[in-house]
Each structure stands twice: as structure tokens, then as C-alpha cells.
TIMARTOR-533396 format. One record per residue: x, y, z of N, C-alpha, C in turn; residue in one letter. Coordinates in pm, whole numbers, padded with zeros to 5 digits. Layout:
! residues N
<r n_u="X" n_v="Y" n_w="Z" ca_u="X" ca_v="Y" ca_w="Z" c_u="X" c_v="Y" c_w="Z" lumnu="A"/>
...
This chain:
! residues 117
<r n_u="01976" n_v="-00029" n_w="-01996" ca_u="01999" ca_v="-00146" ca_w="-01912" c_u="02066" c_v="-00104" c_w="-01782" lumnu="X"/>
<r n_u="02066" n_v="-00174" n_w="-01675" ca_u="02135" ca_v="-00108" ca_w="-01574" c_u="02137" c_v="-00272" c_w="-01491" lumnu="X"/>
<r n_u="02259" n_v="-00263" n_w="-01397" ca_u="02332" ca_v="-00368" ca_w="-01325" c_u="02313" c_v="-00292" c_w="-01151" lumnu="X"/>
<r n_u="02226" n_v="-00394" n_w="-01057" ca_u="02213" ca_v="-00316" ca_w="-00968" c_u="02358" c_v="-00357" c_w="-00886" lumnu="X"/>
<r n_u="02448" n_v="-00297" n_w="-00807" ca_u="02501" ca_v="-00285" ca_w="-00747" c_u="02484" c_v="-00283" c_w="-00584" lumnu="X"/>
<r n_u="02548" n_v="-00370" n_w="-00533" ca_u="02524" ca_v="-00373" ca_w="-00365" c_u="02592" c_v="-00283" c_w="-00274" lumnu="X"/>
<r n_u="02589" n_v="-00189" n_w="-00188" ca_u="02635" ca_v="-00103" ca_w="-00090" c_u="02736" c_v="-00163" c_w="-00030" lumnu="X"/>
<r n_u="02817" n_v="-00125" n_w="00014" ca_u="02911" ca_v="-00139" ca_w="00181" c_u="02904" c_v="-00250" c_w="00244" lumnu="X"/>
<r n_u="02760" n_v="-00224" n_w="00296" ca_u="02699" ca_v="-00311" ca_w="00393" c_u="02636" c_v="-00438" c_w="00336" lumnu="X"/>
<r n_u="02622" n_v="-00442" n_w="00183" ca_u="02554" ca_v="-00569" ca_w="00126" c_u="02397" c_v="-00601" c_w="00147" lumnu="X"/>
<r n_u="02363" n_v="-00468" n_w="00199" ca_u="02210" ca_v="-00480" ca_w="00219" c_u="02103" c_v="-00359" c_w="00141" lumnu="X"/>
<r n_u="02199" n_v="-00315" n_w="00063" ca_u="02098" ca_v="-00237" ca_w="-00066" c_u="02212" c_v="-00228" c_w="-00195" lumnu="X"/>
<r n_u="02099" n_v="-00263" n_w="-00273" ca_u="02082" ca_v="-00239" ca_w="-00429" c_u="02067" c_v="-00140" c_w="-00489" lumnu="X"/>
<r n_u="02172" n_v="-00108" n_w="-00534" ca_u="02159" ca_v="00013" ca_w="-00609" c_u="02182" c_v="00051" c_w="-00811" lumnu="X"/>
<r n_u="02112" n_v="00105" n_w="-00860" ca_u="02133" ca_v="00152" ca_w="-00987" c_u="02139" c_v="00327" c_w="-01006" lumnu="X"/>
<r n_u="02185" n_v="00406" n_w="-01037" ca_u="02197" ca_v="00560" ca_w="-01082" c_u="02207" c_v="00572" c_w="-01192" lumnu="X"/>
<r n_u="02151" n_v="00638" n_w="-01255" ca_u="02125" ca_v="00738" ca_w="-01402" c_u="02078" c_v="00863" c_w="-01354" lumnu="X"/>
<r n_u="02105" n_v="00911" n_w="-01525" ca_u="02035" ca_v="01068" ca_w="-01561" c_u="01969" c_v="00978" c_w="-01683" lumnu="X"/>
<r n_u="01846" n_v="01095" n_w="-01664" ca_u="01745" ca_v="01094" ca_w="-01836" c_u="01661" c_v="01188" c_w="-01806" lumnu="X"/>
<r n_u="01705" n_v="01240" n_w="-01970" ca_u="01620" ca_v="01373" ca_w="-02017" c_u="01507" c_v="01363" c_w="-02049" lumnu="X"/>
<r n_u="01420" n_v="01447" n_w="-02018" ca_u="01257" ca_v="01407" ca_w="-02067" c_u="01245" c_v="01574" c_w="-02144" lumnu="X"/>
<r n_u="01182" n_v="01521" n_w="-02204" ca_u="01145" ca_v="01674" ca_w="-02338" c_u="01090" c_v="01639" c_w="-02342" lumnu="X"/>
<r n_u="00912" n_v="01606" n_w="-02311" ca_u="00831" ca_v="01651" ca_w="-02305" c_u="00765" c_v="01714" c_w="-02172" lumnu="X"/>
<r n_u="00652" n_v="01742" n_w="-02198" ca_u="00595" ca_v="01800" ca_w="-02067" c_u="00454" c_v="01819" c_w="-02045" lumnu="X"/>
<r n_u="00422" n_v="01702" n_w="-02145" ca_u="00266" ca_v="01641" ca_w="-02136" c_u="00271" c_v="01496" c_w="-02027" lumnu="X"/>
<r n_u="00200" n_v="01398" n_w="-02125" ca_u="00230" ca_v="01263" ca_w="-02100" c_u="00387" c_v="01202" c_w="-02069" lumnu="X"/>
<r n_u="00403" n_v="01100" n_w="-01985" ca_u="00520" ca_v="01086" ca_w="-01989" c_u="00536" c_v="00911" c_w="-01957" lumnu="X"/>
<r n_u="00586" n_v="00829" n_w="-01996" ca_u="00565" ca_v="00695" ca_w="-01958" c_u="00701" c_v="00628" c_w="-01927" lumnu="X"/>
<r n_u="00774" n_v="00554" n_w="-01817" ca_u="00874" ca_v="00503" ca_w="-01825" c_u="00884" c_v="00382" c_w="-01766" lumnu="X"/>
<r n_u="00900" n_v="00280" n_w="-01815" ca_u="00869" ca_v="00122" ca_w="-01748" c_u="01052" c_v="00078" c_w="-01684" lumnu="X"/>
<r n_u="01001" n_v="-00014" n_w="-01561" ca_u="01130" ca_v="-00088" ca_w="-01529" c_u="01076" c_v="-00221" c_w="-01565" lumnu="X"/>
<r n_u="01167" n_v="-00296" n_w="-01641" ca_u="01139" ca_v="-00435" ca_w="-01694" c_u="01257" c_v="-00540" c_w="-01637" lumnu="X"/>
<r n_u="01240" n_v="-00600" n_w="-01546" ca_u="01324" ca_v="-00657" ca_w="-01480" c_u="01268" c_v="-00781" c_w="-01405" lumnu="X"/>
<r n_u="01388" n_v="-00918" n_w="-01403" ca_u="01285" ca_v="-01013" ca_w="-01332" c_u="01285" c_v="-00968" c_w="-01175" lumnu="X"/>
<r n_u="01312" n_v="-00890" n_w="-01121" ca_u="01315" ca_v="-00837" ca_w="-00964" c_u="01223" c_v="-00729" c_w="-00948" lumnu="X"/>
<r n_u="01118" n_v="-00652" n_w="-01028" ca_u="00987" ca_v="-00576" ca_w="-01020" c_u="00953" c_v="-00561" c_w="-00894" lumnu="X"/>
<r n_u="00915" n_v="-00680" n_w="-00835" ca_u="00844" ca_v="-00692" ca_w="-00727" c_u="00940" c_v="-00628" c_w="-00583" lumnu="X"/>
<r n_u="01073" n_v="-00603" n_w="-00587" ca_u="01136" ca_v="-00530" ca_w="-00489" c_u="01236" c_v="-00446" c_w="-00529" lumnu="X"/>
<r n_u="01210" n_v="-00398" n_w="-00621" ca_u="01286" ca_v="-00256" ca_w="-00643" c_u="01184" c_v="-00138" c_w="-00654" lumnu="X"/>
<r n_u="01242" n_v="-00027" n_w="-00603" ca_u="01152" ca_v="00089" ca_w="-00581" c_u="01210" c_v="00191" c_w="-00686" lumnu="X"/>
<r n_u="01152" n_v="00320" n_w="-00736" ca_u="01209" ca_v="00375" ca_w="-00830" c_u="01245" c_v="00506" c_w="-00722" lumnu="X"/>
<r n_u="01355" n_v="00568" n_w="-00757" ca_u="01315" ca_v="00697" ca_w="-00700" c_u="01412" c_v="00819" c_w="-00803" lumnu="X"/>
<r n_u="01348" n_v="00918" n_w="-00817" ca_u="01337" ca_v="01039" ca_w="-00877" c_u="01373" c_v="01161" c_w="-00795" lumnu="X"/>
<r n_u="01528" n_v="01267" n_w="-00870" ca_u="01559" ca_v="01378" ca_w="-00831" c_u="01456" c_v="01436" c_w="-00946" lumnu="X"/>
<r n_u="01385" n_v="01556" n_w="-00929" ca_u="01362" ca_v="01627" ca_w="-01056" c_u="01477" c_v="01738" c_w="-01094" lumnu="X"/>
<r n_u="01447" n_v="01789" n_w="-01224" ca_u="01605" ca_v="01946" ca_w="-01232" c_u="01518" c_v="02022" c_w="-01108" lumnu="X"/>
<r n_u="01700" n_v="02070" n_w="-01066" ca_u="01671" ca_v="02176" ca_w="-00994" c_u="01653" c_v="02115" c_w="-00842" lumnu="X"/>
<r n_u="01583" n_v="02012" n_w="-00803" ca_u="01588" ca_v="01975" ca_w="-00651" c_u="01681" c_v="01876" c_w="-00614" lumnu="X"/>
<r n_u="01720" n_v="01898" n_w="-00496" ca_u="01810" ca_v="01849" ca_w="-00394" c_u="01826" c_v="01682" c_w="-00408" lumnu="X"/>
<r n_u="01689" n_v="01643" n_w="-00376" ca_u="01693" ca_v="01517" ca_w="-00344" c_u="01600" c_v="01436" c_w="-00388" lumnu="X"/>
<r n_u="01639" n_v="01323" n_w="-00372" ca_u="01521" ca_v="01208" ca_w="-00464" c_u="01397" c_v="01164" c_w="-00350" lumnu="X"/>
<r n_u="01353" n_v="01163" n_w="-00477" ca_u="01164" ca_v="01084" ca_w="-00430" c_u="01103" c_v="00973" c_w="-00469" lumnu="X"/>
<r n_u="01056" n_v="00891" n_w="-00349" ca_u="01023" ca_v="00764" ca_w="-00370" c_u="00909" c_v="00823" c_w="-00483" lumnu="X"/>
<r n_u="00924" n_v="00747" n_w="-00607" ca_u="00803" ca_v="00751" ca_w="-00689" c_u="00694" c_v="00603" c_w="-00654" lumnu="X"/>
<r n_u="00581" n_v="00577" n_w="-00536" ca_u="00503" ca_v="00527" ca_w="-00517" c_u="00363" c_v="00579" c_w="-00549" lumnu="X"/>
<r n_u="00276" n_v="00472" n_w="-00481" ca_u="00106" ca_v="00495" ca_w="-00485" c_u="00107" c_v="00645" c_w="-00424" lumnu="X"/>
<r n_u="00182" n_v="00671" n_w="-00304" ca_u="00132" ca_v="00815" ca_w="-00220" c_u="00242" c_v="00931" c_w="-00309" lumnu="X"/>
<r n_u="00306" n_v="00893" n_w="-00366" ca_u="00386" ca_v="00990" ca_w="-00499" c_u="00256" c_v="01029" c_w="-00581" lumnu="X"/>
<r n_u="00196" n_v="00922" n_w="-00600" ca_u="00063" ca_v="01033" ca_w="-00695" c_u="-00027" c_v="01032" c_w="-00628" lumnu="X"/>
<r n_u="-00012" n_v="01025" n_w="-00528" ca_u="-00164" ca_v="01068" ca_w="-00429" c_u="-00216" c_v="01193" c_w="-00393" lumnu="X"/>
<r n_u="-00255" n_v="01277" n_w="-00501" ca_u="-00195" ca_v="01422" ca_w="-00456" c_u="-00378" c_v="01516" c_w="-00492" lumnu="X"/>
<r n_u="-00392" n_v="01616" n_w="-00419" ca_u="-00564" ca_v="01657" ca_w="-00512" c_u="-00555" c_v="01689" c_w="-00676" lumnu="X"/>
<r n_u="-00443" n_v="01727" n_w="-00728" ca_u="-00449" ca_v="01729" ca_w="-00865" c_u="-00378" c_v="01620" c_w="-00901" lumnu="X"/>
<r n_u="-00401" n_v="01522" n_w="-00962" ca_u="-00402" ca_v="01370" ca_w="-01025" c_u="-00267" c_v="01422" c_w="-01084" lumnu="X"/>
<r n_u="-00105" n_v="01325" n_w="-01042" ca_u="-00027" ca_v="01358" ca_w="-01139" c_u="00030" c_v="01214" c_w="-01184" lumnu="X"/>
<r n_u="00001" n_v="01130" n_w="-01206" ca_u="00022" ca_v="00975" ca_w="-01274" c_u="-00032" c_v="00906" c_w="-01231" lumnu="X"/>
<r n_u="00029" n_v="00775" n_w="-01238" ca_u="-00009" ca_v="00623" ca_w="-01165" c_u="00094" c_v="00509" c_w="-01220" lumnu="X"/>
<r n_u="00079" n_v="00404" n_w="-01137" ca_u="00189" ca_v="00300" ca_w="-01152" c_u="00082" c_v="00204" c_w="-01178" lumnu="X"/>
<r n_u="00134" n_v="00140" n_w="-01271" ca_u="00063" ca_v="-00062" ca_w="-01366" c_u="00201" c_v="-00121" c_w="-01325" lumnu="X"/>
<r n_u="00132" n_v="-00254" n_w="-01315" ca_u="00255" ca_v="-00404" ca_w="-01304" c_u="00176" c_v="-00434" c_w="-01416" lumnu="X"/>
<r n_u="00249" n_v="-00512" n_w="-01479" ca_u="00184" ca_v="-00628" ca_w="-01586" c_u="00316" c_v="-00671" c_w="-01686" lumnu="X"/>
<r n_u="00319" n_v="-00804" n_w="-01764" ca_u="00411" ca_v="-00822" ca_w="-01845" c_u="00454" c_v="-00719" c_w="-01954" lumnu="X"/>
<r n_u="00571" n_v="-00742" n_w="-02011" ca_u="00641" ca_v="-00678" ca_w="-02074" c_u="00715" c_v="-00763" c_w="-02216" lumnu="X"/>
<r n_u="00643" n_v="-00717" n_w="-02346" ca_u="00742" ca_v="-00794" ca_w="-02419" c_u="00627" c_v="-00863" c_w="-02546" lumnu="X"/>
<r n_u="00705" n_v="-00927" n_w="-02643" ca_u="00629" ca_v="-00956" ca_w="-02738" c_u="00648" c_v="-01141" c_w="-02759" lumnu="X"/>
<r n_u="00532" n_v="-01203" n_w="-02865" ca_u="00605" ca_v="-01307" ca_w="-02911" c_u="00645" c_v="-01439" c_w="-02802" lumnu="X"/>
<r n_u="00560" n_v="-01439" n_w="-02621" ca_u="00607" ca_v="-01512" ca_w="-02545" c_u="00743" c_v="-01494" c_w="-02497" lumnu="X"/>
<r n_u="00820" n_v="-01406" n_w="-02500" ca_u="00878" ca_v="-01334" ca_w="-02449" c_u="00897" c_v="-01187" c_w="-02354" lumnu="X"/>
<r n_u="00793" n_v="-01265" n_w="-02258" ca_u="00750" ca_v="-01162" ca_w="-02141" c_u="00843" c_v="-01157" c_w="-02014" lumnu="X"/>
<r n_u="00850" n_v="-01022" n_w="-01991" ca_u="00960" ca_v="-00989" ca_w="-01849" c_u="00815" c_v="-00926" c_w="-01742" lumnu="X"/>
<r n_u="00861" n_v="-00933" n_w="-01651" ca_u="00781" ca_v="-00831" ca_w="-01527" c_u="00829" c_v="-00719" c_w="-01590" lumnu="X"/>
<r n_u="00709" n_v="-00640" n_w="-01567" ca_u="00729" ca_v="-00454" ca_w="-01561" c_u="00694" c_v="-00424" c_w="-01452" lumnu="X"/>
<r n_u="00666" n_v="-00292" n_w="-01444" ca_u="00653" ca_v="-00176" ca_w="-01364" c_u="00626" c_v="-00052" c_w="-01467" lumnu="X"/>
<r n_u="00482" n_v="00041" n_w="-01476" ca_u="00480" ca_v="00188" ca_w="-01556" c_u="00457" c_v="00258" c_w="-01511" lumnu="X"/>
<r n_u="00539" n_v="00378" n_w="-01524" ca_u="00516" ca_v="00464" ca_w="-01426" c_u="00474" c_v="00607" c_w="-01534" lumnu="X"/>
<r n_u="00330" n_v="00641" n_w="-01541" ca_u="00296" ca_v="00700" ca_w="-01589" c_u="00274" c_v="00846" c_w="-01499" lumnu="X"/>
<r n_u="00333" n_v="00948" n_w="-01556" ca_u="00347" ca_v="01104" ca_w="-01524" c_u="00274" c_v="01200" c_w="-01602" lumnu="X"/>
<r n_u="00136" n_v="01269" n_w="-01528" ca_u="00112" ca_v="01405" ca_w="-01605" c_u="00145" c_v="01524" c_w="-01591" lumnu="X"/>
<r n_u="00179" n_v="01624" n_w="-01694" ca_u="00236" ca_v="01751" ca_w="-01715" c_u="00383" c_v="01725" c_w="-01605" lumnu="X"/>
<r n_u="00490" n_v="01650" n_w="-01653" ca_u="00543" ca_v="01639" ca_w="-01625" c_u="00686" c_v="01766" c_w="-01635" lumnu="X"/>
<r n_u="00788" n_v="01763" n_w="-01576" ca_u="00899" ca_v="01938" ca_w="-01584" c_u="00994" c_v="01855" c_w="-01666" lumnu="X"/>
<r n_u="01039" n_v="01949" n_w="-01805" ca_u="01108" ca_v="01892" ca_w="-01871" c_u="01259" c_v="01891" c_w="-01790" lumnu="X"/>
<r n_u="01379" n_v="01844" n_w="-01899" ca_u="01471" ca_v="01860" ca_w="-01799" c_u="01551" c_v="01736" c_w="-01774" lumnu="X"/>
<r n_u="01640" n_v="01748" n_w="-01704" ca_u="01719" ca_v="01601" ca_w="-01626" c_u="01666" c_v="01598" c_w="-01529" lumnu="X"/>
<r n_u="01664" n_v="01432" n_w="-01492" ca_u="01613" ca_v="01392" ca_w="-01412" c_u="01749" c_v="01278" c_w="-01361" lumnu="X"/>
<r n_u="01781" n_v="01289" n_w="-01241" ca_u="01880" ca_v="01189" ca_w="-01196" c_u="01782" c_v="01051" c_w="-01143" lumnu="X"/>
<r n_u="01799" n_v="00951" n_w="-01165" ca_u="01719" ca_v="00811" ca_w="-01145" c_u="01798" c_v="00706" c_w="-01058" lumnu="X"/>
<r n_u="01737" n_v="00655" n_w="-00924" ca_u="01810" ca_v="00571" ca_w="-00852" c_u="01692" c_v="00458" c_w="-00897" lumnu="X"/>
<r n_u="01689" n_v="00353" n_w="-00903" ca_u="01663" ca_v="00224" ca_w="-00893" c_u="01708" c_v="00127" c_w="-00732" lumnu="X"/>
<r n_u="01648" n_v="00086" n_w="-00689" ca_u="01711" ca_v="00043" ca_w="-00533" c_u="01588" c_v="-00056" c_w="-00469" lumnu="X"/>
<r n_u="01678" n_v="-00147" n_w="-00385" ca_u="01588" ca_v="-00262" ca_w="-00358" c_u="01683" c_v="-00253" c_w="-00211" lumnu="X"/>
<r n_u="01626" n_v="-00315" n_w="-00085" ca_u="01663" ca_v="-00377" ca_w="00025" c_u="01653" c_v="-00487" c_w="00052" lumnu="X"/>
<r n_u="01609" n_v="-00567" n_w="-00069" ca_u="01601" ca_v="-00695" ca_w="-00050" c_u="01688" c_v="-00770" c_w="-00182" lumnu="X"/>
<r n_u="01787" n_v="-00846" n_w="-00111" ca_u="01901" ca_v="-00908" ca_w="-00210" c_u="01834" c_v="-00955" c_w="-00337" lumnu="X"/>
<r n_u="01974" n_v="-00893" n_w="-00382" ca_u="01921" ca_v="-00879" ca_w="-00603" c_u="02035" c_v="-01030" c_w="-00616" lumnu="X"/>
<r n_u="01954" n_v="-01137" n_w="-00657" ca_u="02021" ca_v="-01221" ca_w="-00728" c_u="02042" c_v="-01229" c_w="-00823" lumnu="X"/>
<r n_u="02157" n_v="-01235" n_w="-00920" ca_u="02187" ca_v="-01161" ca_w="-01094" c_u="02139" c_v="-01271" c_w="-01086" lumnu="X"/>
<r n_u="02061" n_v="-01296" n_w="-01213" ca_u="01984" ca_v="-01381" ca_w="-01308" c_u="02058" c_v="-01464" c_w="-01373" lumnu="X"/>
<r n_u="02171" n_v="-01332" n_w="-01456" ca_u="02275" ca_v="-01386" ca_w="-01563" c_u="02428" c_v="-01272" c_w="-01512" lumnu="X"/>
<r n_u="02518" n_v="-01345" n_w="-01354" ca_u="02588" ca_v="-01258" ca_w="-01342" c_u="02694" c_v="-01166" c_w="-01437" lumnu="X"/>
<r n_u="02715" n_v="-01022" n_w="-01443" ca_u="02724" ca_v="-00923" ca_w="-01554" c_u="02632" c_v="-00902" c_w="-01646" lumnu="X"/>
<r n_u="02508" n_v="-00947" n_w="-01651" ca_u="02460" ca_v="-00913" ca_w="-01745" c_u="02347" c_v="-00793" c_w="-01630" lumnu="X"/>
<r n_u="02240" n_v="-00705" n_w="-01766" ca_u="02228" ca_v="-00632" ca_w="-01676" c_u="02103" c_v="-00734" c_w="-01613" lumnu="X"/>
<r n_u="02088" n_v="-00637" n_w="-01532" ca_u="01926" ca_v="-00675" ca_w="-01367" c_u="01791" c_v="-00592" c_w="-01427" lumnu="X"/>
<r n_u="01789" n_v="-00524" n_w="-01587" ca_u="01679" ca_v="-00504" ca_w="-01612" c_u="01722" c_v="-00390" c_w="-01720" lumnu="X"/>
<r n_u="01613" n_v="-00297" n_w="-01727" ca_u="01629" ca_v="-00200" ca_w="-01832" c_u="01508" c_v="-00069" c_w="-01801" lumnu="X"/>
<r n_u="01530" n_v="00056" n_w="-01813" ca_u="01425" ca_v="00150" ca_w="-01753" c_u="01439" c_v="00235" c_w="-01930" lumnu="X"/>
């Protein structure tokens, strides 16, 4: 779950994690949140400096390395917005994870979290 947090300036949203991925085939990780539609994901991999917008031109590459789906999330009529962000032959490892929007995050349910990755 994660609680996005507002900057300084009150004009970005922010969430930070780490998560380990052990594998290094397939790799799948959804953001399920009612704010989908303006949060962007972005990705340090191990070992590099700095994070990367994971978008459409993130896998736009000559050797095919994922793709992103929107669609609901959830069972039983209990559907959230997603976001999947599917990765091939992905580098095992930590991965540091920002979550971030520039467009104001209204808590849903203030303290509770703004979604779940």
C-alpha cells in the first residue's frame, strides 16, 4: 500500500519504495489505485543512478521489453483502476520505486493508503 505524499511546493505527489524481483523471466507489477489515470511509475534498476519514467517509449525499444494494460482490478464487483506493467527478461535485484503524479492527489479516505503496487 503506499500514501502519496505532497512536496514543498504542493505540486507533486510522491510515493518511494524498494522491491526485490527474483526473477528474471516474466515479470508483472500492477498500481491499483483510484488516481491511475495521473500517476506515473518510475523505476531505479540495481546498480543505476537514477530513475526511469516506465512509459509507452520505456518499451519502445527494437528488442520488445514489456508493455503497459489499464483495465479493472479486483474480484466479486469490487473493482479498482489498475495499471500493468509487464517486463521481459527482466535484472534481478532491488529496484527503488517512485510512484508520482503532478496533478493533485485527493485522499479518497484521508490516512488511508492512495493505492497499492
Amino acid at each position: 500500500d503506499f500514501i502519496m505524499q505532497p512536496d514543498a511546493t504542493g505540486k507533486v505527489y510522491t510515493w518511494e519504495g524498494t522491491y526485490s524481483i527474483e526473477t528474471h523471466d516474466v515479470f508483472r507489477a500492477s498500481l491499483i489505485s483510484p488516481h491511475t489515470e495521473v500517476i506515473e511509475l518510475y523505476v531505479k534498476p540495481p546498480g543505476f543512478d537514477e530513475y526511469y519514467l516506465v512509459d509507452e517509449k520505456f518499451f519502445d525499444t527494437p528488442e520488445p521489453r514489456g508493455f503497459i494494460s489499464t483495465g479493472p482490478f479486483g474480484i466479486d464487483g469490487n473493482m479498482k483502476p489498475a495499471k500493468t506493467f509487464t517486463f521481459y527478461d527482466i535484472v534481478q535485484g532491488e529496484y527503488d520505486i517512485r510512484v508520482q503524479s503532478t496533478k493533485p492527489i485527493t485522499h479518497v479516505s484521508p490516512g488511508k493508503p492512495d493505492g497499492a503496487f
